[in-house]
TIKEKE-608233 format. One record per residue (C-alpha): x, y, z; residue number from 0. Coordinates in Angstrom, 1 decimal, always signed. Each point is the difference from the previous one (the first is absolute). Layout:
<nodes>
NODE;X;Y;Z;num
NODE;X;Y;Z;NUM
...
</nodes>
This chain:
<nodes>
NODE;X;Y;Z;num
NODE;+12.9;+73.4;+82.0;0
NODE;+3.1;+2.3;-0.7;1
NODE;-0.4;+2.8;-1.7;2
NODE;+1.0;+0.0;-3.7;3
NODE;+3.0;+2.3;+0.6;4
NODE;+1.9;-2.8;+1.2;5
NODE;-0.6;-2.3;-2.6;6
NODE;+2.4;+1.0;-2.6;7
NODE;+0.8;-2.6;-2.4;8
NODE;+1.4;+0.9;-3.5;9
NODE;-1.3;+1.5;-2.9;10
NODE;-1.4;-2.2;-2.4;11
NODE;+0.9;+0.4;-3.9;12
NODE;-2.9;+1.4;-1.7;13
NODE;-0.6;-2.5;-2.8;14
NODE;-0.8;+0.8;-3.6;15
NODE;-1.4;-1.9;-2.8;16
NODE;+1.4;+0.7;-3.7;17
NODE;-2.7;+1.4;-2.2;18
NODE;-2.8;+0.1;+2.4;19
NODE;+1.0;+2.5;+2.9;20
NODE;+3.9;+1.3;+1.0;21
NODE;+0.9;+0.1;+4.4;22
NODE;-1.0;+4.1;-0.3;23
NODE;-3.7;-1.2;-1.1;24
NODE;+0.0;-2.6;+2.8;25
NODE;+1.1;+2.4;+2.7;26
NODE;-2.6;+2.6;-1.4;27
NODE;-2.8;-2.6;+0.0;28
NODE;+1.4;-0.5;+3.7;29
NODE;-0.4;+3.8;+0.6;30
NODE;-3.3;+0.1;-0.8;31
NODE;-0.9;-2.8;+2.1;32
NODE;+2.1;+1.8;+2.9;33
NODE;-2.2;+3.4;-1.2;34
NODE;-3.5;-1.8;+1.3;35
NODE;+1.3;-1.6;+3.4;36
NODE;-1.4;+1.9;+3.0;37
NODE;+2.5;+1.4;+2.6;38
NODE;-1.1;-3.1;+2.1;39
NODE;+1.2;-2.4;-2.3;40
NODE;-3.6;-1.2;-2.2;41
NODE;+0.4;-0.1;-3.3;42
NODE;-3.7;+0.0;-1.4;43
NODE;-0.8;-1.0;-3.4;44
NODE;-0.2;+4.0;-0.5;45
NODE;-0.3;+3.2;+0.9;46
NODE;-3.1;+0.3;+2.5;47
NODE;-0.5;-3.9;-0.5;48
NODE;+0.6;-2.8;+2.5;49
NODE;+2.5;-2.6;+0.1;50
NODE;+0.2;-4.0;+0.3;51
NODE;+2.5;-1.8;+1.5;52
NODE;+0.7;-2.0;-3.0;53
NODE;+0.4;+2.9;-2.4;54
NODE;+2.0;+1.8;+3.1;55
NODE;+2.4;-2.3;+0.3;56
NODE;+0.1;-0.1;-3.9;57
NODE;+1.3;+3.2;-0.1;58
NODE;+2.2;+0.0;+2.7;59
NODE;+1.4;-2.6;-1.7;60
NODE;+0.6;+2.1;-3.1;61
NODE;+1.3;+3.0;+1.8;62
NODE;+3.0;-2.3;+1.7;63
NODE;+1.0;-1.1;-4.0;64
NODE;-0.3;+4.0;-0.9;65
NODE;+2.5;+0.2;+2.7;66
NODE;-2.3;+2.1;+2.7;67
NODE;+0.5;-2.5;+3.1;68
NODE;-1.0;+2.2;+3.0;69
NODE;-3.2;+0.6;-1.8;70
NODE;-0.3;-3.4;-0.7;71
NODE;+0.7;-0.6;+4.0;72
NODE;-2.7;+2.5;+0.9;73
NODE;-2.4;-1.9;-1.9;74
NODE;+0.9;-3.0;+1.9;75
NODE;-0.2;+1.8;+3.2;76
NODE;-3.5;+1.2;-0.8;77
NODE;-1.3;-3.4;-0.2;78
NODE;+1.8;-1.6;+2.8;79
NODE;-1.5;+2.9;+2.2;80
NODE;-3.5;-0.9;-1.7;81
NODE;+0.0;-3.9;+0.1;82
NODE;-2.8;-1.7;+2.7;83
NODE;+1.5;-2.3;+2.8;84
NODE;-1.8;-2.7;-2.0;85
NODE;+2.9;+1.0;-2.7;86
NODE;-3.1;+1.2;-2.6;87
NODE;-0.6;+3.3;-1.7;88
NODE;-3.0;+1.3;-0.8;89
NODE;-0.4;+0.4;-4.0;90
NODE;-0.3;+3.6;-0.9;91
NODE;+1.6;+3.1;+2.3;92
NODE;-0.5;+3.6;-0.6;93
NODE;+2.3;+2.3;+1.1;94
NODE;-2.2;+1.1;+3.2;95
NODE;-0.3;-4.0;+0.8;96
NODE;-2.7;-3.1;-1.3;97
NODE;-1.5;+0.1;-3.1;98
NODE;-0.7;-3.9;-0.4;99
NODE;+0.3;-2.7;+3.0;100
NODE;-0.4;-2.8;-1.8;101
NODE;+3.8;-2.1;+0.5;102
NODE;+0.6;-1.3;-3.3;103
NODE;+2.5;-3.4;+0.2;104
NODE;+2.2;+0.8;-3.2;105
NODE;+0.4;+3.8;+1.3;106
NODE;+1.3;-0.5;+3.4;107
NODE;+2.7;-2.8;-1.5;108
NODE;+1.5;+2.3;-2.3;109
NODE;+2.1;+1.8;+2.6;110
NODE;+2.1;-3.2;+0.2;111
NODE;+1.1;+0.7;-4.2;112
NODE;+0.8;+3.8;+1.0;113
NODE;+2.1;-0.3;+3.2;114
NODE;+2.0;-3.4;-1.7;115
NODE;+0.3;+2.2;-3.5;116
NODE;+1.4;+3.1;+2.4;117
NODE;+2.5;-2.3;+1.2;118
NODE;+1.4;-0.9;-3.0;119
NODE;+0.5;+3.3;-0.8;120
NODE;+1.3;+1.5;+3.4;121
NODE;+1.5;-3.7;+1.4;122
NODE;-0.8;+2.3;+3.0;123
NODE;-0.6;-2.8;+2.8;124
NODE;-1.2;+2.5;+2.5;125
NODE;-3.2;+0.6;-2.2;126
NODE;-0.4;-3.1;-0.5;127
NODE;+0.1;-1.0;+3.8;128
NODE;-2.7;+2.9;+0.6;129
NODE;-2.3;-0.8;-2.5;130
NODE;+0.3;-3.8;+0.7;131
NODE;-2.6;+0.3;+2.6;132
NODE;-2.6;+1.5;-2.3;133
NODE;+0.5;-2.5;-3.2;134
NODE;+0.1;-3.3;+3.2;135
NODE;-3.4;+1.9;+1.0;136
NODE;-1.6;+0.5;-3.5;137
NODE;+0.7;-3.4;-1.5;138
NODE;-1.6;-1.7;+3.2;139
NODE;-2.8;+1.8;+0.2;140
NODE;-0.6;-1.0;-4.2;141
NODE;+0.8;-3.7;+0.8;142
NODE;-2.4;+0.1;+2.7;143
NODE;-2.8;+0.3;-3.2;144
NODE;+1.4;-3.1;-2.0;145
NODE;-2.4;-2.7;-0.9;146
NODE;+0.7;-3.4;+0.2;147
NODE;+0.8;-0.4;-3.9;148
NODE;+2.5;+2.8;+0.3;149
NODE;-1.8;+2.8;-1.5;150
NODE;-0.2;+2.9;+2.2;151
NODE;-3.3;+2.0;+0.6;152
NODE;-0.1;+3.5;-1.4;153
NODE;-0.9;+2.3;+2.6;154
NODE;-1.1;-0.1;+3.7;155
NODE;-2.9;+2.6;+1.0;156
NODE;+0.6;+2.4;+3.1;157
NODE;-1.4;-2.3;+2.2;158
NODE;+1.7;-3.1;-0.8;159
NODE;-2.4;-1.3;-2.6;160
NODE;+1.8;-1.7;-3.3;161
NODE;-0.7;+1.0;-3.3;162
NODE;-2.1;-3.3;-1.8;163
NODE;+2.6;-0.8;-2.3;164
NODE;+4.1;+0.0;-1.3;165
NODE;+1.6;+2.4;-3.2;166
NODE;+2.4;-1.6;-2.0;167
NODE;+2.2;+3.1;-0.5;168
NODE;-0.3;+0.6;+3.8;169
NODE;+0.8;-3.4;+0.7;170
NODE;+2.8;+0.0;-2.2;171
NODE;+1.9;+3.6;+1.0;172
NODE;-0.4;-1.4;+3.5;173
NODE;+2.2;-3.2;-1.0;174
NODE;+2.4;+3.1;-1.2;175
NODE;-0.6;+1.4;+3.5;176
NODE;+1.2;-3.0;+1.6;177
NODE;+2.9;-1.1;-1.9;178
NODE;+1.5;+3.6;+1.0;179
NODE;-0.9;-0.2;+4.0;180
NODE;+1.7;-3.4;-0.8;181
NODE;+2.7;+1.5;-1.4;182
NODE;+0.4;+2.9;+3.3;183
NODE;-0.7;-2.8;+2.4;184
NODE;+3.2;-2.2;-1.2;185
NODE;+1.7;+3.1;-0.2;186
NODE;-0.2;+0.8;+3.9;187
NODE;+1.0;-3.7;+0.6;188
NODE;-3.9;-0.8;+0.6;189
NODE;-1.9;-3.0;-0.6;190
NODE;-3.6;+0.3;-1.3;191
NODE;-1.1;-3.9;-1.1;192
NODE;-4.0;+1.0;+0.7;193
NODE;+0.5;+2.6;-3.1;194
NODE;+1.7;-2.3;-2.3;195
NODE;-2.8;-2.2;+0.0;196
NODE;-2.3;+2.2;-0.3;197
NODE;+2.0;+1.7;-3.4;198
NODE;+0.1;-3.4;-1.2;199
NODE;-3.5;-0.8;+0.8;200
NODE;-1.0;+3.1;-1.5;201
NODE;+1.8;+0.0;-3.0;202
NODE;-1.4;-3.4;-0.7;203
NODE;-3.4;+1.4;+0.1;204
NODE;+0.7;+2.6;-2.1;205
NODE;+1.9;-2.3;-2.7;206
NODE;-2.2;-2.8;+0.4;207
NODE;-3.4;+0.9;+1.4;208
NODE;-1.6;+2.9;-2.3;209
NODE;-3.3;-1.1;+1.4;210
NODE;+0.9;+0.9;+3.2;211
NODE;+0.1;+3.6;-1.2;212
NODE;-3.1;+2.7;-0.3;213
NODE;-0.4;+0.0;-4.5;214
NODE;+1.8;+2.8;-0.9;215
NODE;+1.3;-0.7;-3.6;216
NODE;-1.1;+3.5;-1.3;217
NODE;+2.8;+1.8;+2.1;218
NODE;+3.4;-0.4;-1.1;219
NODE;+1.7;+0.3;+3.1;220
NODE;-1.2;-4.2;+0.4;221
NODE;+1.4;-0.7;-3.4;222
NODE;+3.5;+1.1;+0.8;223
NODE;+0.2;+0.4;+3.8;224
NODE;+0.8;-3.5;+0.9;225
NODE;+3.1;+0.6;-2.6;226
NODE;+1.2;+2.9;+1.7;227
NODE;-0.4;-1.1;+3.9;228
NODE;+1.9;-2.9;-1.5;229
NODE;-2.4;-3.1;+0.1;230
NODE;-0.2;-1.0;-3.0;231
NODE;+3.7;+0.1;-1.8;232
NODE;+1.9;-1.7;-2.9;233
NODE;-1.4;-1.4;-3.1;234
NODE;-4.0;+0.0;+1.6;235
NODE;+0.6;+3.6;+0.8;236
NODE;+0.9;+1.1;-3.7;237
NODE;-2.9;-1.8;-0.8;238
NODE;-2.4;+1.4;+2.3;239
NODE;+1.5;+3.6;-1.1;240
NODE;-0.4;-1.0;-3.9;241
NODE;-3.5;-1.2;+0.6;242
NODE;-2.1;+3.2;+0.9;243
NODE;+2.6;+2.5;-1.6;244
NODE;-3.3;+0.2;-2.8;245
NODE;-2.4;+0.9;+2.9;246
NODE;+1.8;+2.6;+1.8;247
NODE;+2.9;+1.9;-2.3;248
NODE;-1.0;+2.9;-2.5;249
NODE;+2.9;-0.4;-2.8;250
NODE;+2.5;+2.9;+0.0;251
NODE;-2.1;+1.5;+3.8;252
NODE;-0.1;-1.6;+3.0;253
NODE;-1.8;-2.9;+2.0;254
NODE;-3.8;+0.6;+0.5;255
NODE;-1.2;-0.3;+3.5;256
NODE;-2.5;-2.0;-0.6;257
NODE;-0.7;-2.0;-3.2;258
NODE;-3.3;+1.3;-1.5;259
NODE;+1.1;+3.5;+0.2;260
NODE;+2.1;+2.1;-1.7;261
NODE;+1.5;+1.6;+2.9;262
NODE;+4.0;-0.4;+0.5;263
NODE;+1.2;+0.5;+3.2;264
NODE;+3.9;+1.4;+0.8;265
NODE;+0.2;-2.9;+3.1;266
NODE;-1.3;-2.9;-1.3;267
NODE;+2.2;+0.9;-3.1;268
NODE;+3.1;+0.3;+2.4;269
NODE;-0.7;-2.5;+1.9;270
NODE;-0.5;-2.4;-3.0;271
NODE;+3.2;+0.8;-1.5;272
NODE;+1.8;-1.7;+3.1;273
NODE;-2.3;-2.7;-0.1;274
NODE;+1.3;-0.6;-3.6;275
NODE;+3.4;+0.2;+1.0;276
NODE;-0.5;-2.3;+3.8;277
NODE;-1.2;-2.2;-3.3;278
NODE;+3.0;+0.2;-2.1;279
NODE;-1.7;+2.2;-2.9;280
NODE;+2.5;+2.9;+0.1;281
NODE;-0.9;+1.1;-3.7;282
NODE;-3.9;+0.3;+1.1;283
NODE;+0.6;+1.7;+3.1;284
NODE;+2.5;+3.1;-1.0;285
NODE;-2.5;+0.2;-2.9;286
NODE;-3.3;+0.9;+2.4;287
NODE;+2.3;+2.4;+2.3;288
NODE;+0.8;+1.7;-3.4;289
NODE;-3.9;+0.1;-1.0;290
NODE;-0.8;+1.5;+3.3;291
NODE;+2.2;+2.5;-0.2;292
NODE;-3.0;+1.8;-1.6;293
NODE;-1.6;+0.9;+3.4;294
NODE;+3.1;+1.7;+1.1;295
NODE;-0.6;+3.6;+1.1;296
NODE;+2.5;+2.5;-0.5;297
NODE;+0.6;+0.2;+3.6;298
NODE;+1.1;-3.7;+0.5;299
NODE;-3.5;-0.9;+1.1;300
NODE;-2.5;-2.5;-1.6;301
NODE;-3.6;+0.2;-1.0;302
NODE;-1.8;-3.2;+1.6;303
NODE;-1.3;-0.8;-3.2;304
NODE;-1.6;+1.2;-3.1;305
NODE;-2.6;-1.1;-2.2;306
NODE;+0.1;-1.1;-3.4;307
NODE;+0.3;+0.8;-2.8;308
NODE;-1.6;+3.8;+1.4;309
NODE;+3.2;+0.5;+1.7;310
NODE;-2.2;+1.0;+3.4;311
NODE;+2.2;-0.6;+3.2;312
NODE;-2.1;-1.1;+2.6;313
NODE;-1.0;-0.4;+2.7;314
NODE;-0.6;+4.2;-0.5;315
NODE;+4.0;+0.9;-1.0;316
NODE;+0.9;-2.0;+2.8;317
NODE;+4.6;-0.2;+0.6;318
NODE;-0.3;-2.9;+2.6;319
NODE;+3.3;-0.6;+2.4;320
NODE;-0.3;-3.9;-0.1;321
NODE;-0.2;+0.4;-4.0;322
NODE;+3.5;+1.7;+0.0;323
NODE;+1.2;-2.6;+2.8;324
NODE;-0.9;-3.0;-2.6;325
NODE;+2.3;+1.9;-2.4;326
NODE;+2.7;+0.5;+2.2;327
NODE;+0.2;-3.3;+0.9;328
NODE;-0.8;-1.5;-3.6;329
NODE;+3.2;+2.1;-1.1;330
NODE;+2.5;-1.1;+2.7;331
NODE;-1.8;-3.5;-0.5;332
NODE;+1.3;-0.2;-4.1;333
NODE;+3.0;+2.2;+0.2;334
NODE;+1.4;+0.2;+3.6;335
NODE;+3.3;-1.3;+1.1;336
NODE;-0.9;+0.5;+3.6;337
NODE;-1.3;-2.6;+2.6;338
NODE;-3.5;+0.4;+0.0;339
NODE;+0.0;-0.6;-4.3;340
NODE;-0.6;-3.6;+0.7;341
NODE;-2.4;+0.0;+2.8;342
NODE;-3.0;-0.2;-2.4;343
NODE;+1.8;-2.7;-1.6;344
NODE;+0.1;-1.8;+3.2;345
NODE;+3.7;-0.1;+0.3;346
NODE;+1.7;-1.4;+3.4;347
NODE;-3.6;+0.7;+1.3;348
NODE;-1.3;-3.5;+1.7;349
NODE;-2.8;-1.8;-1.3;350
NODE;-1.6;-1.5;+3.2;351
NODE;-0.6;-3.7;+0.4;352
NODE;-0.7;-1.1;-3.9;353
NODE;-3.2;-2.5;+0.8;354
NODE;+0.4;-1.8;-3.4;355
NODE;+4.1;-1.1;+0.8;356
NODE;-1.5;-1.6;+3.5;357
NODE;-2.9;-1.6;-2.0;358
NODE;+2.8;-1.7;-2.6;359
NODE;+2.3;-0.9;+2.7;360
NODE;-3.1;-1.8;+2.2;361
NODE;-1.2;-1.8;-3.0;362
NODE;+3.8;-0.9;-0.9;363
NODE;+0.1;-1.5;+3.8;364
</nodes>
């Protein structure tokens, strides 16, 4: 893989959103995700704590919109210099190596959402072409753990043992995952057909099947993650968005983390704003960014969440690195103008091979 100095795409327009946060406070929330990353390229969750792939690429993600591409591009080159020949990563890393070996599915797809959203915002074909090899590598491995109804398991244990059952937020942020290795394959004039059945497979799992999923209705990552990795659109998603918005949002404060607790969370807040606005509900959505504003730290940092209504942040005053990546990319998500504000919304991202049009068109045969 080239080293990042060559890659040198152009800057991206910081994006703002009126009355929630202006581009300086996005590039200072980038700052202080740039302020954690280790010389090697980790970005833990912070300072002294280890770091996820997920979350990693998270923030990478928000430190190319904050406009800080080459260390962005050192993220990425961290994990391509860390992933297995399997294309797997392990699920927690500390700075002096292994902290978790587990290889969870949903974690080692994300990479395929980074390296797509960095080229949108370089058009930088040469990183593309390196990083190709990592996303081809990372999306195999996952499929390699779908079941037969299209869910995919959750995790795989060191030695090759899979986890007992599916997630439905995993599931549904790897149908994300593949719609954007989708998107990088077409762009290098490949073909993938085994991974567009599999997306459309999957996503009709997720849509259609929730018994194929391990109960999780208490978390609201499963009420509006199949909105956001763009499942579950149109008219059924702004009903599906409408329907728990009593269970999981604390008028005038955030979205709780789970829904028998009064603990609101900066991510799932972010992350549901773009899930209200992948479902049309543009009002809702710059509404909770506003709310969360509340757990911005003077710094540009955000607390991970805070308890109610004793004001506590928790967990113990914790300014997490993939909470102030969710914000980033809620903002650029509800007021940018550049080409990664749509990819949440799913636009010119393929869908994969839609299993209820080939149902239709057998039964119209």
């Amino acid at each position: 893989m080239r080293a990042s100095a060559s890659w040198g795409g152009p800057g991206p327009e910081v994006p703002a959103l009126a009355g929630v946060l202006s581009a300086d406070e996005v590039r200072a929330t980038a700052a202080s995700i740039a302020a954690v990353q280790l010389r090697a390229g980790m970005i833990p969750w912070f300072p002294g704590g280890h770091a996820d792939p997920w979350n990693h690429v998270e923030a990478a993600m928000a430190l190319a919109v904050g406009g800080l591409l080459a260390e962005a591009e050192r993220a990425y080159e961290w994990l391509a210099a860390l992933q297995h020949p399997d294309g797997s990563w392990c699920n927690y890393y500390l700075g002096a190596g292994v902290e978790q070996p587990r290889r969870d599915t949903n974690v080692c797809a994300y990479v395929a959402v980074g390296v797509w959203h960095h080229f949108l915002i370089t058009a930088d074909r040469g990183f593309l072409e390196a990083l190709w090899p990592v996303v081809e590598r990372a999306l195999d491995f996952v499929l390699d753990h779908q079941r037969p109804g299209g869910e995919i398991t959750w995790a795989v244990e060191p030695d090759g043992t899979p986890g007992r059952f599916a997630l439905l937020t995993g599931s549904s942020s790897i149908h994300m995952s593949l719609r954007c290795g989708l998107a990088a394959a077409q762009h290098l004039g490949l073909e993938r057909p085994q991974w567009e059945l599999a997306a459309g497979r999957l996503a009709h799992a997720v849509a259609r099947r929730p018994d194929a999923f391990e109960p999780k209705d208490r978390w609201a990552m499963d009420w509006y993650y199949p909105v956001l990795a763009g499942v579950v659109r149109g008219a059924e998603a702004q009903v599906r968005m409408e329907g728990r918005w009593a269970d999981f949002v604390m008028d005038g404060l955030g979205v709780r983390c789970v829904s028998d607790r009064p603990w609101v969370t900066a991510a799932e807040t972010a992350e549901c704003a773009m899930a209200l606005d992948a479902a049309g509900l543009r009002h809702e959505a710059v509404q909770l960014l506003g709310w969360a504003q509340a757990l911005r730290h003077e710094d540009g940092s955000y607390w991970t969440g805070v308890v109610h209504p004793e004001g506590v942040h928790f967990p113990g005053g914790e300014r997490s690195t993939y909470s102030a990546g969710a914000m980033v990319l809620a903002v650029d998500a509800l007021g940018g103008r550049g080409p990664t504000s749509g990819l949440f919304r799913g636009e010119e991202l393929p869908s994969g091979l839609d299993l209820d049009e080939v149902a239709e068109a057998s039964a119209e045969a």
